[in-house]
N, C-alpha and C positions, 0 to 999 in steps of 0.2 A: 351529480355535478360533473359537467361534462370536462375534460383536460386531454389535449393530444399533443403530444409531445415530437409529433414525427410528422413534421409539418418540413422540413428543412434542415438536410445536412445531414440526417441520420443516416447510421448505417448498420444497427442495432436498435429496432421497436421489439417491445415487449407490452403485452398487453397483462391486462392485472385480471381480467377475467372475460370468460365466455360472452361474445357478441349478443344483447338480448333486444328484441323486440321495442322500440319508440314505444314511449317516453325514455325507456333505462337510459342512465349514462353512458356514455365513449369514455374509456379512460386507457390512454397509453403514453406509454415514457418511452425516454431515449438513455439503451444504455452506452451509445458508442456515438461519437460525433467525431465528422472531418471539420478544417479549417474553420472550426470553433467549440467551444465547450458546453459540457452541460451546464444548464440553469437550474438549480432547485423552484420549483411552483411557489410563488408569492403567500398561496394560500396555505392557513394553518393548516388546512383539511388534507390539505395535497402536499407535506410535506416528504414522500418519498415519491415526488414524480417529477422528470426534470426533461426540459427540450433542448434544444440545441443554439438558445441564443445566449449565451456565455461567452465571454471574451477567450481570445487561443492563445493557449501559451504560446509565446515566440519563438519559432520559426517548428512547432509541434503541427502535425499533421492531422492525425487523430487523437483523440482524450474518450478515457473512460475517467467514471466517479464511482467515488464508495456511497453506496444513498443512506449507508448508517452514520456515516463522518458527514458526508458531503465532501472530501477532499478529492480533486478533480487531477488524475495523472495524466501523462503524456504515454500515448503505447505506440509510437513511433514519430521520431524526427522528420521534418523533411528530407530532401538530400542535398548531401554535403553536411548534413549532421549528426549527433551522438546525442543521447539520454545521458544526461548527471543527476541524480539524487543527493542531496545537500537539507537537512535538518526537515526531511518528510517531504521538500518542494521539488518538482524536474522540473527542469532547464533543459534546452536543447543547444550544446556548443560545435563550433564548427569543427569539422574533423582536420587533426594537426597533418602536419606533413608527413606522418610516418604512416597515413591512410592513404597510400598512393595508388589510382586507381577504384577508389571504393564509394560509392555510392551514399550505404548510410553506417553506421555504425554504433557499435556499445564502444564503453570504456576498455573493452577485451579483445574487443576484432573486430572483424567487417561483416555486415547483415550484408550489404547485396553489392555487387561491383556496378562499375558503368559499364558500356555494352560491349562485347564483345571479349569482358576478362572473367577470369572467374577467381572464387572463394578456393584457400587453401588450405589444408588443414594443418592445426597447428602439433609441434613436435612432442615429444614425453606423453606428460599426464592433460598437459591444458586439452581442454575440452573444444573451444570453441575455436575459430578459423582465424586464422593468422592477419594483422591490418592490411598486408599488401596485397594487391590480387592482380595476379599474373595473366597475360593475353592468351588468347586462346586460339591457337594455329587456326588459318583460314578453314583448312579442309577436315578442321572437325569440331566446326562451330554446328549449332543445331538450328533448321530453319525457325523463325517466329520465336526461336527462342529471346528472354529479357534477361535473364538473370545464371550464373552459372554456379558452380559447386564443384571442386574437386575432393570427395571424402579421403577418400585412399590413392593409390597411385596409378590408378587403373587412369582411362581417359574424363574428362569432364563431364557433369551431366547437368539438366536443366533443371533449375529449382524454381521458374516463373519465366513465366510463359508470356509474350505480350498481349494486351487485351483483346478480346474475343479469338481467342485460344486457349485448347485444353491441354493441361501436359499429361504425360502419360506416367501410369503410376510405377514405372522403373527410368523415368526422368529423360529418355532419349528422345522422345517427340512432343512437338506441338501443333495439337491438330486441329483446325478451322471450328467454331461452335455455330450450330447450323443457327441464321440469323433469328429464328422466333425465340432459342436460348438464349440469345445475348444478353437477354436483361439479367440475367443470372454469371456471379462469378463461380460460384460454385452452387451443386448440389439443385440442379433444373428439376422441376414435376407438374407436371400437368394432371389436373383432373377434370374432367368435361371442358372446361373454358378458363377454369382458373387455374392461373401457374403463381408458383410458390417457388423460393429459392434459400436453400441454407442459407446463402450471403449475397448481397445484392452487386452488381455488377460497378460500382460507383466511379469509376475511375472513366465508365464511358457513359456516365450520366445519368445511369440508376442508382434514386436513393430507397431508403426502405420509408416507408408509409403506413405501414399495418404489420402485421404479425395473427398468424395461427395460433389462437391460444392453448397453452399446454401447462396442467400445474405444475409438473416435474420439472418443466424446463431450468439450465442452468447459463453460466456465461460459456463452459465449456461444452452442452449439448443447447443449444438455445431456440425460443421458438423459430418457426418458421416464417422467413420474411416477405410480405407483399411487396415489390418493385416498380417503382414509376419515376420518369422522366422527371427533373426539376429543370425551371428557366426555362421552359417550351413558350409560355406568356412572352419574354422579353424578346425570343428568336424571332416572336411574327410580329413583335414590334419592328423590329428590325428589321423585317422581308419588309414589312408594309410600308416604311420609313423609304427605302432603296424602291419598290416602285413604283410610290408616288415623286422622286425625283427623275426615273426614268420618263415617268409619264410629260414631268415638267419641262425636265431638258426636250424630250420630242415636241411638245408643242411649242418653244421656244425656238427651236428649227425651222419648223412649219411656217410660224409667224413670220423668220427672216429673211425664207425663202419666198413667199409669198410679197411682203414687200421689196426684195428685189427684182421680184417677176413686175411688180405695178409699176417701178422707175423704170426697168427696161419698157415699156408699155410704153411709159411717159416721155422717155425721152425719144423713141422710136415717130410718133406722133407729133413731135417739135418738127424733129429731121423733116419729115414728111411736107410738115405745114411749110415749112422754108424752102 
């Protein structure tokens, strides 16, 4: 019984075992969906395989699910938001005023600032970065950098990088990812023709689609993901759309000019006759 799960949105496919030879079944789930949730499979058979047409928690970005509950969480707000957990359910609320500067956040601090400030670390024992995030002097801002980090008191470092950029693994650069890696946010390979990528690049329009299947694999080492383009369909609608209107408006010119040309004709011809 065939079921694929990573059809749209994913950003986490898992395949349930080894690709075999037609007739065998396809069977793969989505453990991770953007702007929408997983769906458990309608079939009794397929109850731990789920895709990505689920309703999104509001104003949630991405969602993971337990496939043994079925209970579908939020694993990061949009921005301008916080995660709340309230009687096993998340919510995403907006971040209060005492987030000034910050992007998204917990109940405790700020996950990413807006551009150009960074995360500060918080005083004593608290663990995590203080709500406000401080700007970050012109002349030691980091080029392509997204996101900043101040741990200690030393200067700022990059903790995300803007898309199709790599950061460096002591945080101080972001370096160009040569264009055939872009489908990849992290962790590019190539083998003969096929590239694989730890995480798919989604944010520039790679979603995951397949997976390397692996039986160890876990959420925190997980298979390896195949990446492909989603809505390429609706773009050439939309080329096709734009120029078959170009085409319309040019002959709509044509036509106008042409019978302005035959009045000039016409009236040039009266003159004459008179």
């Amino acid at each position: 019984m065939n079921f694929d799960g990573c059809t749209k949105n994913c950003i986490l496919c898992s395949r349930t075992a080894a690709p075999q030879p037609s007739p065998a079944p396809t069977q793969k789930t989505c453990d991770i969906c953007v702007n929408s949730a997983p769906k458990r499979s309608s079939n009794p058979q397929l109850q731990l395989f789920y895709d990505c047409s689920g309703d999104a928690i509001k104003d949630c970005l991405s969602h993971s699910v337990d496939k043994v509950s079925g209970k579908v969480s939020c694993v990061f707000c949009k921005d301008g938001f916080m995660k709340q957990t309230s009687a096993a359910a998340d919510t995403c609320v907006a971040l209060g005023n005492d987030f000034q500067n910050c992007r998204q956040g917990t109940t405790d601090g700020c996950l990413f600032c807006i551009a150009n400030h960074t995360l500060i670390k918080g005083n004593g024992a608290i663990a995590n970065f203080q709500k406000k995030c401080d700007p970050v002097a012109s002349e030691k801002r980091i080029a392509n950098c997204d996101a900043y980090a101040k741990p200690t008191d030393a200067d700022a470092i990059c903790n995300r990088c803007l898309p199709n950029f790599l950061l460096s693994t002591d945080g101080k650069a972001c370096t160009a990812i040569p264009s055939e890696q872009q489908v990849c946010a992290s962790g590019y390979e190539k083998s003969n023709t096929n590239v694989s990528c730890v995480s798919c690049n989604w944010v520039g329009g790679w979603f995951s689609v397949d997976s390397i299947f692996r039986a160890d694999a876990t959420l925190l080492l997980p298979q390896r993901q195949i990446c492909a383009k989603q809505g390429g369909g609706s773009m050439m609608i939309i080329i096709i759309v734009i120029l078959l209107i170009v085409v319309i408006v040019a002959v709509v010119i044509l036509m106008r000019r042409g019978k302005s040309g035959n009045e000039a004709e016409l009236r040039g011809s009266m003159i004459s006759k008179n």
